[in-house]
C-alpha positions, -999 to 999 in steps of 0.1 A, spaced: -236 315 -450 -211 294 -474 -237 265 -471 -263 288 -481 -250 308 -508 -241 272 -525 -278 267 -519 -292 294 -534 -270 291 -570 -279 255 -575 -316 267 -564 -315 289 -589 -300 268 -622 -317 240 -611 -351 269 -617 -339 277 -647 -343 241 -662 -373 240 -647 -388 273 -659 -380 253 -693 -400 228 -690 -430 251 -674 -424 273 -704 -429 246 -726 -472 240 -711 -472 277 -711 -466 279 -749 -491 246 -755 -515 267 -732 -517 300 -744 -520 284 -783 -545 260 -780 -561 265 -742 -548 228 -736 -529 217 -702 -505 195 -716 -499 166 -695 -478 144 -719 -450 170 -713 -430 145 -694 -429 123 -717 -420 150 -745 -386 151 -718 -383 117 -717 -384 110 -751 -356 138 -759 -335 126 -734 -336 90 -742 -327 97 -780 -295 118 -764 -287 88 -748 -286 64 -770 -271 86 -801 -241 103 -783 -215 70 -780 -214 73 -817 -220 106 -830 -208 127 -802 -226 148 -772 -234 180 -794 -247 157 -823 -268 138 -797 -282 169 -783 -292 185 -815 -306 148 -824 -325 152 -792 -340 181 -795 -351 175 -832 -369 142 -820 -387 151 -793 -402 186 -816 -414 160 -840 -429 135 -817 -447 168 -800 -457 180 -832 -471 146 -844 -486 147 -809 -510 179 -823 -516 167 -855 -526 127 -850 -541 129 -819 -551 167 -806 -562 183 -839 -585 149 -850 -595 145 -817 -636 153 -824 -635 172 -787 -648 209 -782 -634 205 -745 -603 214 -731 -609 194 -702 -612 163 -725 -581 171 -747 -562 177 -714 -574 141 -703 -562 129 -740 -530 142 -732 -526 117 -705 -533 89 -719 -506 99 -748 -479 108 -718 -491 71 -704 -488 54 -741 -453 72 -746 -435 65 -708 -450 27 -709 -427 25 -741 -399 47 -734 -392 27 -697 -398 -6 -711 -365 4 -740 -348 19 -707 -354 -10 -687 -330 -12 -655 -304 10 -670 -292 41 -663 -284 60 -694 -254 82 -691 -256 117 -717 -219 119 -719 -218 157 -714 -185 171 -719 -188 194 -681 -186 160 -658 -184 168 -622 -161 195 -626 -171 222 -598 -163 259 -600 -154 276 -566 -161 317 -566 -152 334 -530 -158 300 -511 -188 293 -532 -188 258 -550 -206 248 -575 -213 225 -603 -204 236 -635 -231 219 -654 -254 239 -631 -235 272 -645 -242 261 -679 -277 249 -676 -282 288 -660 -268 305 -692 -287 280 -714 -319 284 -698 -312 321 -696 -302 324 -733 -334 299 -747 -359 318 -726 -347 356 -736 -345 344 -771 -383 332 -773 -395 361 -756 -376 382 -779 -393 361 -806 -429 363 -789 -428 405 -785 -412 412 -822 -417 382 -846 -446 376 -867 -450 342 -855 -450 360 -817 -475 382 -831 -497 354 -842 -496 334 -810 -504 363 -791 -537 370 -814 -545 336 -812 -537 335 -771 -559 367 -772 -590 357 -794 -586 326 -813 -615 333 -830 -607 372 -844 -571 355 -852 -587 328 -877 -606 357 -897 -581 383 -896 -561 353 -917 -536 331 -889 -536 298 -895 -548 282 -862 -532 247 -872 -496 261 -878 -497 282 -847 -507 249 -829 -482 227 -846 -458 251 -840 -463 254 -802 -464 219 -792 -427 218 -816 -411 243 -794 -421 227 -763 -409 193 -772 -373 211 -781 -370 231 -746 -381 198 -729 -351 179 -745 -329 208 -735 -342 204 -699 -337 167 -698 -304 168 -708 -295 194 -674 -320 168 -652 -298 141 -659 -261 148 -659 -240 157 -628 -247 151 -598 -272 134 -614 -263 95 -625 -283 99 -654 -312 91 -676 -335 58 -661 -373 52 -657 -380 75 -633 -366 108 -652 -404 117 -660 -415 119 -629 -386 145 -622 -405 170 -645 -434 168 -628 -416 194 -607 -420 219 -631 -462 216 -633 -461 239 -599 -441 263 -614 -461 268 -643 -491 267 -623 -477 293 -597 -464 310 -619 -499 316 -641 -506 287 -669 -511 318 -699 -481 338 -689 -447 331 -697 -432 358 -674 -448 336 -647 -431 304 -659 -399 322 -655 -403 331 -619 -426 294 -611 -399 280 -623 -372 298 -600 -390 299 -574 -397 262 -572 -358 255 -574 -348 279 -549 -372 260 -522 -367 228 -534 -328 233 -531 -330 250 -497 -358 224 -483 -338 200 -489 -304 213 -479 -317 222 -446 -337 188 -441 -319 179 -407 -328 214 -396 -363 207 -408 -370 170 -398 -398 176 -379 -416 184 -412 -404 146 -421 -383 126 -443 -382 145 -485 -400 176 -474 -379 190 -506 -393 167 -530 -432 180 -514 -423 216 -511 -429 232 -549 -463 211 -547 -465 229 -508 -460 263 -521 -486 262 -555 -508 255 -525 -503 284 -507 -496 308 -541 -531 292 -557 -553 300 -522 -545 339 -522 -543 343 -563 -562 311 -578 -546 328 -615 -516 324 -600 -487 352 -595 -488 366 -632 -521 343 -645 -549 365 -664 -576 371 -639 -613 359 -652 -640 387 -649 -673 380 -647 -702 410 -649 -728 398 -620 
């Protein structure tokens, strides 16, 4: 039961950082209509600059350094390549995403190299024990600051104006432009946010237990793409509970892989990809995705 509960906690933090990152292609998606696919890269970027910065300006510094980078390369993302790209399709933008994530990892691994980049985050591997329960307290932390980043933006979605106008423009982009919301800032704005919650994420997907930031961090957030697919791609309750979701059975696969062998060797790292299966074959929206209606 011990092994279980411990299980279930780092299921759960470990979801949290990853319903960041799956927030972060909800927001792209629901202002511009765009899958995001350079997302990764957005993490990668953000984490590398913490990195590098924190031996001389400190961990916090770092972070905040981080998090401001990887907002302006997302936001140069929109305006250089997705706003002049001369595209009507979302398909073909989505394609033009990957070729920027491909453009930014080739870079960002060949500055990483062999290395493996520690964030010098102040938690370490301290562990906190609760009624038999032990568990990272990095993973405690990354809970509360996943927690606090996602009920702050949804506060700011349902009551600020700039909520209001992403919802208008989620709703009809169209009706949005004429009533007088700028499309562009909306747009700008979205792919900003993203890149900052990504650099938040990568910071908790490379410290303890962890060894840190090295070429291969990118593909790590490819995890999060089933949760925001599960979870519905427009809805950013549904990133939340993707997100969780995804951790929960990614930590519990893969803390009950001897029990499980028959399934074969890193069913945990296969499992969120297992379950969008599933999810996407009874509700193709996904669990809180806007259902297409068509009159026949």
């Amino acid at each position: 039961m011990i092994t279980f509960l411990e299980l279930l906690v780092n299921g759960v933090s470990i979801g949290a950082v990853y319903a960041l990152i799956a927030l972060g292609f909800v927001i792209i998606f629901k202002a511009t209509e765009v899958v995001n696919f350079a997302h990764a890269s957005l993490l990668l970027a953000g984490g590398y600059v913490v990195a590098r910065t924190q031996p001389v300006i400190g961990f916090w510094l770092a972070l905040l350094a981080g998090v401001a980078t990887a907002a302006v390369v997302a936001a140069l993302v929109e305006f250089l390549v997705i706003r002049r790209a001369n595209v009507l399709s979302h398909s073909v933008l989505a394609i033009v995403t990957i070729g920027v994530d491909i453009v930014l990892t080739t870079e960002l691994t060949r500055q990483i190299g062999t290395e493996i980049l520690a964030l010098g985050d102040p938690w370490g591997s301290s562990v906190v024990s609760v009624g038999g329960v032990t568990i990272a307290e990095v993973r405690l932390v990354a809970l509360g600051t996943a927690a606090a980043l996602i009920g702050a933006f949804l506060l700011a979605f349902k009551f600020t104006g700039w909520g209001v106008a992403m919802r208008a423009t989620a709703e009809d982009a169209e009706t949005a432009a004429l009533m007088g919301i700028r499309l562009g800032r909306i747009s700008l704005s979205a792919w900003a946010v993203a890149g900052a919650l990504a650099a938040v994420a990568a910071v908790f997907l490379c410290v303890f237990p962890t060894p840190g930031l090295d070429r291969g961090t990118a593909l790590v957030a490819i995890k999060a793409f089933p949760a925001a697919i599960l979870g519905g791609l427009d809805s950013t309750t549904g990133a939340l509970v993707g997100g969780l979701l995804v951790g929960v059975t990614e930590a519990l696969m893969t803390g009950y892989q001897n029990q499980l062998a028959f399934l074969g060797r890193g069913i945990g790292d296969v499992a969120p990809f297992l379950v969008m299966i599933l999810i996407l074959l009874w509700r193709p929206s996904g669990l809180f995705g806007t259902r297409e209606t068509a009159r026949v």
